[in-house]
VOVO-887083 format. One record per residue (C-alpha): residue in three letters; y, x, z. Coordinates in nm, 3 decimals. Last residue first. Layout:
BEGIN
res,yy,xx,zz
ALA,Y,X,Z
...
***
This chain:
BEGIN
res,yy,xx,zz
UNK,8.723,7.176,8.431
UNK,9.050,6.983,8.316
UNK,9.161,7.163,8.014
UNK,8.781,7.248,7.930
UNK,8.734,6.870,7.892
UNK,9.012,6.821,7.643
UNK,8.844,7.114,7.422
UNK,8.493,6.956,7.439
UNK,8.669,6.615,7.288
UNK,8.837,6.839,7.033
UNK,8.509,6.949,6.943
UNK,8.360,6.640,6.950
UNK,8.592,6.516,6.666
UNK,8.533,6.792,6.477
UNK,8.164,6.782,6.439
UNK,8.221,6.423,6.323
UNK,8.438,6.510,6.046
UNK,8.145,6.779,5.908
UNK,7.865,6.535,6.025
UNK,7.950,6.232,5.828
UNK,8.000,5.884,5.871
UNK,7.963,5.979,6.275
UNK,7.794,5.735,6.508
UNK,7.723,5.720,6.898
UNK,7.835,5.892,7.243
UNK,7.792,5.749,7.558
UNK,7.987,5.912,7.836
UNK,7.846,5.983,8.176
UNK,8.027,5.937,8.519
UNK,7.684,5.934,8.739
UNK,7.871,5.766,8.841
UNK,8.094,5.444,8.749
UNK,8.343,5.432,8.515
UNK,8.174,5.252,8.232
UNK,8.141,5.497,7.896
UNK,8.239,5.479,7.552
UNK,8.216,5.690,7.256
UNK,8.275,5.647,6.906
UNK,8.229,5.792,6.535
UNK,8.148,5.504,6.291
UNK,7.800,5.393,6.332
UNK,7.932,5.177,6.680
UNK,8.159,5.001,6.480
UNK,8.409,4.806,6.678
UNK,8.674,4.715,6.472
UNK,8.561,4.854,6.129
UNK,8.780,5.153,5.990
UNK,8.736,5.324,6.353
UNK,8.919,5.529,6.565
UNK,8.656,5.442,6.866
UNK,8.714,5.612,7.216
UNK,8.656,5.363,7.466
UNK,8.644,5.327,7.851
UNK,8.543,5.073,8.064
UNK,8.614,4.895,8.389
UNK,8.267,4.841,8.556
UNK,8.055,4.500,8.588
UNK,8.131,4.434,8.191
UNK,8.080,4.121,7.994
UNK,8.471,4.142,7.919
UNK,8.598,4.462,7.911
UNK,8.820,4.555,8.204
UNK,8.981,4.813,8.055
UNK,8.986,5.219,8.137
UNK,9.251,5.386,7.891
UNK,9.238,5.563,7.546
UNK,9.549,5.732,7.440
UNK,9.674,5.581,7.093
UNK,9.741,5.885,6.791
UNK,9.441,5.898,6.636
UNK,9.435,5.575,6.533
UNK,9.230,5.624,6.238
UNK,9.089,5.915,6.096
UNK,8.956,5.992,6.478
UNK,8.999,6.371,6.608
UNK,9.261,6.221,6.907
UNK,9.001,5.955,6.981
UNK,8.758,6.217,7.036
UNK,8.949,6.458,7.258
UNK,9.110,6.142,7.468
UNK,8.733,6.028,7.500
UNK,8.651,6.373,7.636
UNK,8.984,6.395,7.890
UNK,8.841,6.026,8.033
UNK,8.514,6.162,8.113
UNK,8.653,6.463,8.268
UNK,8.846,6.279,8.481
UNK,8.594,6.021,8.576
UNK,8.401,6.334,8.713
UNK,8.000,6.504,8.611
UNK,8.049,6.499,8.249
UNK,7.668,6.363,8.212
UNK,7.685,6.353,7.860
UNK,7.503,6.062,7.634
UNK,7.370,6.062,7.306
UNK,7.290,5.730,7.108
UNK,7.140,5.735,6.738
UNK,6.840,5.587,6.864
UNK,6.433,5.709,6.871
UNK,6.512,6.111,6.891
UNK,6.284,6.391,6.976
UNK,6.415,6.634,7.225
UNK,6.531,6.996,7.110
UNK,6.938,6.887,7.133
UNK,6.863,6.729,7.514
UNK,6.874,6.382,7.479
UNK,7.080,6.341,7.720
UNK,7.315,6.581,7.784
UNK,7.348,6.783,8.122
UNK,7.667,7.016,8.075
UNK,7.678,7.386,8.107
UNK,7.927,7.427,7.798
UNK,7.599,7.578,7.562
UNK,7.463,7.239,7.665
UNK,7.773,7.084,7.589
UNK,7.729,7.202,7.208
UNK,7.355,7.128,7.184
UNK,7.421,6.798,7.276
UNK,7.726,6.736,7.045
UNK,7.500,6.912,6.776
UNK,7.220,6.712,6.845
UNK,7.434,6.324,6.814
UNK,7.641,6.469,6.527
UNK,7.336,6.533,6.352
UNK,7.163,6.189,6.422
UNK,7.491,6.028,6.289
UNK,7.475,6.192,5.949
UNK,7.132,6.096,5.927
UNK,7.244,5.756,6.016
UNK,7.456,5.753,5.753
UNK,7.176,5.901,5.433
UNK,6.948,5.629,5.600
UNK,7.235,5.320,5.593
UNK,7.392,5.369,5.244
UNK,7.165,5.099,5.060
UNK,7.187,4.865,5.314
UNK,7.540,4.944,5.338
UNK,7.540,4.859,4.968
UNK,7.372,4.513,5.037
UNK,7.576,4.396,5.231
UNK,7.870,4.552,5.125
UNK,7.821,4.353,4.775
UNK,7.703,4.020,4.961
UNK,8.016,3.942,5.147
UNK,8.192,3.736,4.869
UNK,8.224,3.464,5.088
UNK,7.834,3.413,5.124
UNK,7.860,3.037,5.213
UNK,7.595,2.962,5.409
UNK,7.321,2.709,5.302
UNK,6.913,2.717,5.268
UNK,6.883,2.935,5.535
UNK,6.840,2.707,5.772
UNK,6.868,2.355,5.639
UNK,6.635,2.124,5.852
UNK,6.745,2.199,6.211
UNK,7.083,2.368,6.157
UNK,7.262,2.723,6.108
UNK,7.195,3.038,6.308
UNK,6.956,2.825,6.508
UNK,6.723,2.683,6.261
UNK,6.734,3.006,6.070
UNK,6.572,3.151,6.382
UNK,6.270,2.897,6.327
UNK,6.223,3.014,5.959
UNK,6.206,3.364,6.068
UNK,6.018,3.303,6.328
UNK,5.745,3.127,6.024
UNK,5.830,3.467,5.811
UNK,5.721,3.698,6.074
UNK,5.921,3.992,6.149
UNK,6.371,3.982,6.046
UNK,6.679,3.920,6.195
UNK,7.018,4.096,6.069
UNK,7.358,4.119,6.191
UNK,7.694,4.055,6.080
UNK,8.095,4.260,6.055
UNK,8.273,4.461,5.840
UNK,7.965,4.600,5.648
UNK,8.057,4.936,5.484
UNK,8.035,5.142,5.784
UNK,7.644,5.200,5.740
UNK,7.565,4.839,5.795
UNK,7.212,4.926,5.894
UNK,7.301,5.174,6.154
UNK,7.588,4.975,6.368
UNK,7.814,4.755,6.268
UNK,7.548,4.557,6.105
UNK,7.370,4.459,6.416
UNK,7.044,4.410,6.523
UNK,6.699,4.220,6.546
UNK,6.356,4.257,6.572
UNK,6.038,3.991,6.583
UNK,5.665,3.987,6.557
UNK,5.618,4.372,6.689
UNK,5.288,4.439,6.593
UNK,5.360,4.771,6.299
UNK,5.615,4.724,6.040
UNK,5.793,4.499,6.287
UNK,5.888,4.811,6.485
UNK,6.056,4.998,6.212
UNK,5.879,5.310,6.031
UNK,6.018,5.640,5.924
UNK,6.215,5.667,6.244
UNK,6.600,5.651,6.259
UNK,6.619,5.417,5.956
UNK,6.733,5.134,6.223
UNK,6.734,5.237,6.626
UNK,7.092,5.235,6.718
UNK,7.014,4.775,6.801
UNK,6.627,4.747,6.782
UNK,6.642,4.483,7.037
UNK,6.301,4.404,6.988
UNK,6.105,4.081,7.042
UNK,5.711,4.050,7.083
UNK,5.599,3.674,7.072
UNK,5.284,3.582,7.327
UNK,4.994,3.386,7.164
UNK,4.744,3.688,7.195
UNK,4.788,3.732,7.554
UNK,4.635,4.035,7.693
UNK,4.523,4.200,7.361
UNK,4.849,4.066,7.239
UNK,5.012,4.211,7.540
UNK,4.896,4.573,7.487
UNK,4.915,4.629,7.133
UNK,5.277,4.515,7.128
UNK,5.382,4.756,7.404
UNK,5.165,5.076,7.227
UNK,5.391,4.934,6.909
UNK,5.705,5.005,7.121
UNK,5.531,5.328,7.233
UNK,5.488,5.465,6.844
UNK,5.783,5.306,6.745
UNK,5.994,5.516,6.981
UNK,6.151,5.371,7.327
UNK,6.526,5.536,7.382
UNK,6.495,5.725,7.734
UNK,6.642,5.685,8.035
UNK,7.027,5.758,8.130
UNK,7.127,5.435,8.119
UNK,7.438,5.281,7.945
UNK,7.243,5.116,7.713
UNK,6.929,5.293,7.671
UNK,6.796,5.172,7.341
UNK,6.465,5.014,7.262
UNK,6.519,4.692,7.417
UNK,6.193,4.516,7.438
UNK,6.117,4.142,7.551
UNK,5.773,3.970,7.555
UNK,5.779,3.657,7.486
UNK,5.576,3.326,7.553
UNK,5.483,3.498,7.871
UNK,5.121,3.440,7.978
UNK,5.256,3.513,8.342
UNK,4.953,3.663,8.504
UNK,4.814,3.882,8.190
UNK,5.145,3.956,8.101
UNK,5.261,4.049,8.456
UNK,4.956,4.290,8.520
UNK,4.943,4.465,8.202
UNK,5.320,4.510,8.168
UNK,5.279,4.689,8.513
UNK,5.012,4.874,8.408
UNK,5.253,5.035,8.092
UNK,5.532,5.077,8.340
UNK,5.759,5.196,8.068
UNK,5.957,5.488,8.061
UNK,6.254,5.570,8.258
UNK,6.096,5.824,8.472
UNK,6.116,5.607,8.810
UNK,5.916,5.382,8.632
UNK,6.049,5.107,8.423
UNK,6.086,4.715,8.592
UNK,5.872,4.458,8.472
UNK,6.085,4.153,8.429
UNK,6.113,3.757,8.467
UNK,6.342,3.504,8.291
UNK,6.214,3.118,8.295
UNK,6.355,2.931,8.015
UNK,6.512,2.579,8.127
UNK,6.751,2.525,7.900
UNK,7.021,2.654,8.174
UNK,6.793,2.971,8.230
UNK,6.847,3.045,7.855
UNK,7.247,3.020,7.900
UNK,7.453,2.704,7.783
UNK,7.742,2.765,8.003
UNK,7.610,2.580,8.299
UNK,7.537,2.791,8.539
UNK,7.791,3.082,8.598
UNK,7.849,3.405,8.499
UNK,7.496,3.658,8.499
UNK,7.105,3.674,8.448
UNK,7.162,3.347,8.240
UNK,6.972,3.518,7.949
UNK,7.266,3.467,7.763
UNK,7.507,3.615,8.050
UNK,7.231,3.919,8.068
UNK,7.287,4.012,7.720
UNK,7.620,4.144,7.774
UNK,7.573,4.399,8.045
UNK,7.224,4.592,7.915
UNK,6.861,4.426,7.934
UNK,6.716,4.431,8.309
UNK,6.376,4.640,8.319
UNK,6.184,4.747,7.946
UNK,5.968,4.515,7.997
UNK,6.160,4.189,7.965
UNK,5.938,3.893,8.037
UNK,6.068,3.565,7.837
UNK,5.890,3.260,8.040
UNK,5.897,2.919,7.871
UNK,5.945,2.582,8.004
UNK,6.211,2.495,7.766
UNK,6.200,2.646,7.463
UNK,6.187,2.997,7.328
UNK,6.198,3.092,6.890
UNK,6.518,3.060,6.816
UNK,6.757,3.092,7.154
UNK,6.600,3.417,7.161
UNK,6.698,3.534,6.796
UNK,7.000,3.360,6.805
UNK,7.094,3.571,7.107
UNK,6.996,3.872,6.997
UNK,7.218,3.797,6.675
UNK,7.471,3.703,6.916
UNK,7.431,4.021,7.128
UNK,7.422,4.263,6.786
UNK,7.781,4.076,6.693
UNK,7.974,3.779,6.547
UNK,7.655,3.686,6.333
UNK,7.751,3.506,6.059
UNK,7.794,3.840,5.834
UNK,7.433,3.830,5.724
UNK,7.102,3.943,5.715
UNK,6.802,3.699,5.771
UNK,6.461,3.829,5.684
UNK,6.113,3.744,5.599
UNK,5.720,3.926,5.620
UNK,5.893,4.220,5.777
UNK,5.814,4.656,5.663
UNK,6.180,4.699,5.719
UNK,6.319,4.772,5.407
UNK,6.116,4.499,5.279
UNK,6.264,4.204,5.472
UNK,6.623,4.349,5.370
UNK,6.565,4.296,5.019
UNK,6.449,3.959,5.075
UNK,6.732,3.881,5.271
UNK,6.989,4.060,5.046
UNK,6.850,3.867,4.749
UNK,6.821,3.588,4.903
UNK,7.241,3.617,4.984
UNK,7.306,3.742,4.647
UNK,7.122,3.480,4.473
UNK,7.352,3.201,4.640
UNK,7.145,2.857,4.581
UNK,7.367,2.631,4.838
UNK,7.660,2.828,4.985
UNK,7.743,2.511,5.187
UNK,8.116,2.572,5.095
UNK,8.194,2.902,4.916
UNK,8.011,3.168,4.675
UNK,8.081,3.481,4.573
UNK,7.941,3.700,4.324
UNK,7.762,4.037,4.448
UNK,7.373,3.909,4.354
UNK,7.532,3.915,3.937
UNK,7.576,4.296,3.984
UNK,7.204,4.335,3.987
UNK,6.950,4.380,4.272
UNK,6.613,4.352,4.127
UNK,6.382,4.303,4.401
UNK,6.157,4.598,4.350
UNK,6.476,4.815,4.245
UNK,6.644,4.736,4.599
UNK,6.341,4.797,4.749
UNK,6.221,5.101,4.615
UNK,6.575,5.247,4.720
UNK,6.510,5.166,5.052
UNK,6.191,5.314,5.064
UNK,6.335,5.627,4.920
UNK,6.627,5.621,5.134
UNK,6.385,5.625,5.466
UNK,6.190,5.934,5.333
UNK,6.486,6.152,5.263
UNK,6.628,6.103,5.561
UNK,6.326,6.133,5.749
UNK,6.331,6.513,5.573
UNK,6.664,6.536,5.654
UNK,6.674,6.473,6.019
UNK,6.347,6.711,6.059
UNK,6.607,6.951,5.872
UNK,6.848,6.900,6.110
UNK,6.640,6.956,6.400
UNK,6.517,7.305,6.293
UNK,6.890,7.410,6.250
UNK,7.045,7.245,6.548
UNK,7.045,7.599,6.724
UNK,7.261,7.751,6.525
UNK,7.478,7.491,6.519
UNK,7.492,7.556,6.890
UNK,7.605,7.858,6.850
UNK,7.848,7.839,6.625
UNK,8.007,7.604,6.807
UNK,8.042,7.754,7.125
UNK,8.179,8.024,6.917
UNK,8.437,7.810,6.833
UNK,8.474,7.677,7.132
UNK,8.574,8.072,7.275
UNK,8.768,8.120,6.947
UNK,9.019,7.900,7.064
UNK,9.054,7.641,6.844
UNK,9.355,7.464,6.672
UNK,9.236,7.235,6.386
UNK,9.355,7.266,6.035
UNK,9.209,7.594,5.971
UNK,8.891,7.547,6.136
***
């Protein structure tokens, strides 16, 4: 650690708990290895060539690169058809799109996986006021099973309020947000999908599979989920795409979503690709080999503040479904003093002080740590947290480990300075 000043206390810290990443690191690697393979195979099934990264402008009408990237994209993920591109603003307007897509009026969405994080709920109309074009203004019924006082879900619960409600959706978010419960697997996503199609064989499955991409060896529409979406800026952009999302399952959704993102009759038939289609499709390409890197920063920073006498979640043994770790840091103060640590360890903007905000969509002011080349980018090292207790701090990202490993250090060494 030449270039870094640590005590040799952290340091050994360190050591230690690399030590004790070891056998998780190489489960990372072998899923790794797995996930770029398939990825690979699709980009040479589909024939990407330099030709797909030309631009194209106005309507965007017969741009290769674009259905290339789509179909490309479908077969990463196991899906029938996809959508990937940089229209989408964010993961919560590719959610959105994906809702607003396939649900009319009269329907009931049923999230079972309890209320859906802060800025979903003002789509679902769970939040702000009426009349701002929300699900519940269209006339979409919202209802919920809640999860058990374990954080998983309340499998005869789901049971009960499928086969009562008939919902035309069933709604899974397979990250925690800023919760301390679990991330869902594919294994118990799929269990979901199983279930409610037994119950109700016309209902839609819908994952927010936002952290969750290349993290597994399968994705949730590989198995009985019928939709998924999420955004580039996070695993499957692998800090190359500036901005987008993706949507892909069942080719006739697919079709329906493209209605939405663009216009009734043209779909995905038009959108100028801008020249986008080159990062596209090489953070597609780049996305396992990044989130591996992530998923290693996420156990060592757990294994580090467990050696610090912290409560992380995941624990550094546990298996993982998201790239998300979180750290119960116990005080707003030391919350604060761990962003300042990361933030200071950032390649950019190292130098700006992270303060509480009140970010929009937000109950809680918030605070960010994100030094990022991408505004944003939740694959890039970051960590935010809402003050509120139990005063936790949700860590995500890292391009690679060896930078990343450094940032939470100094974020460890800010938090012994106020312990």
């Amino acid at each position: 650690m030449a270039f870094f000043d640590f005590d040799t206390n952290l340091l050994a810290l360190a050591d230690k708990a690399l030590a004790k990443c070891a056998d998780k690191f190489a489960e990372i690697d072998k899923i790794t290895e797995y996930n770029q393979q398939k990825v690979l195979r699709a980009f040479i099934d589909n024939r990407v060539c330099e030709a797909d990264f030309g631009a194209t402008t106005g309507y965007g009408y017969g741009d290769r690169g674009r259905e290339t990237a789509d179909r490309v994209c479908a077969q990463i993920y196991g899906a029938e058809a996809a959508i990937i591109s940089t229209s989408f603003a964010s993961g919560t307007h590719t959610l959105a799109t994906m809702l607003f897509g396939v649900l009319r009026p009269g329907d009931i969405m049923l999230s079972v996986t309890g209320t859906p994080y802060d800025t979903i709920r003002p789509v679902i109309g769970l939040k702000g006021p009426d009349g701002q074009g929300s699900l519940k203004d269209f006339g979409v019924t919202y209802k919920e099973v809640a999860l058990l006082p374990d954080g998983t879900p309340d499998f005869d619960g789901i049971a009960k309020a499928v086969g009562e409600l008939k919902p035309k959706c069933v709604y899974i978010q397979r990250s925690r947000g800023y919760t301390l419960r679990a991330s869902l697997g594919v294994d118990e996503i799929d269990r979901i999908a199983v279930l409610a199609k037994e119950i109700s064989p016309e209902t839609l499955v819908l994952v927010d599979n936002c952290y969750g991409e290349f993290v597994e060896k399968d994705e949730p529409v590989a198995r009985h989920a019928d939709l998924m979406g999420g955004s580039l800026i996070k695993n499957p952009g692998a800090g190359i795409a500036r901005c987008g999302g993706y949507i892909c399952g069942r080719a006739d959704l697919v079709e329906l979503v493209s209605y939405r993102m663009t216009t009734p009759g043209t779909g995905r038939e038009i959108g100028a690709s801008l020249g986008t289609n080159r990062e596209l499709l090489m953070g597609m390409f780049s996305a396992p080999h990044v989130t591996g890197e992530a998923l290693k920063t996420a156990v060592f920073t757990a294994a580090l503040f467990e050696e610090m006498g912290y409560t992380a979640s995941p624990s550094s043994q546990e298996a993982r479904h998201d790239i998300i770790q979180s750290l119960c840091l116990e005080t707003p103060e030391k919350l604060c003093a761990f962003c300042r640590g990361l933030q200071s360890g950032s390649p950019v903007d190292s130098f700006v002080t992270p303060e509480p905000w009140d970010m929009p969509g937000y109950d809680n002011q918030v605070i960010m740590a994100a030094g990022a080349f991408t505004n944003g980018s939740s694959i890039e090292l970051s960590a935010d947290a809402p003050l509120r207790e139990p005063y936790a701090v949700w860590l995500q990202g890292g391009l690679n480990f060896h930078s990343a490993k450094l940032g939470v250090m100094l974020g460890a060494r800010e938090v012994h300075k106020v312990e």
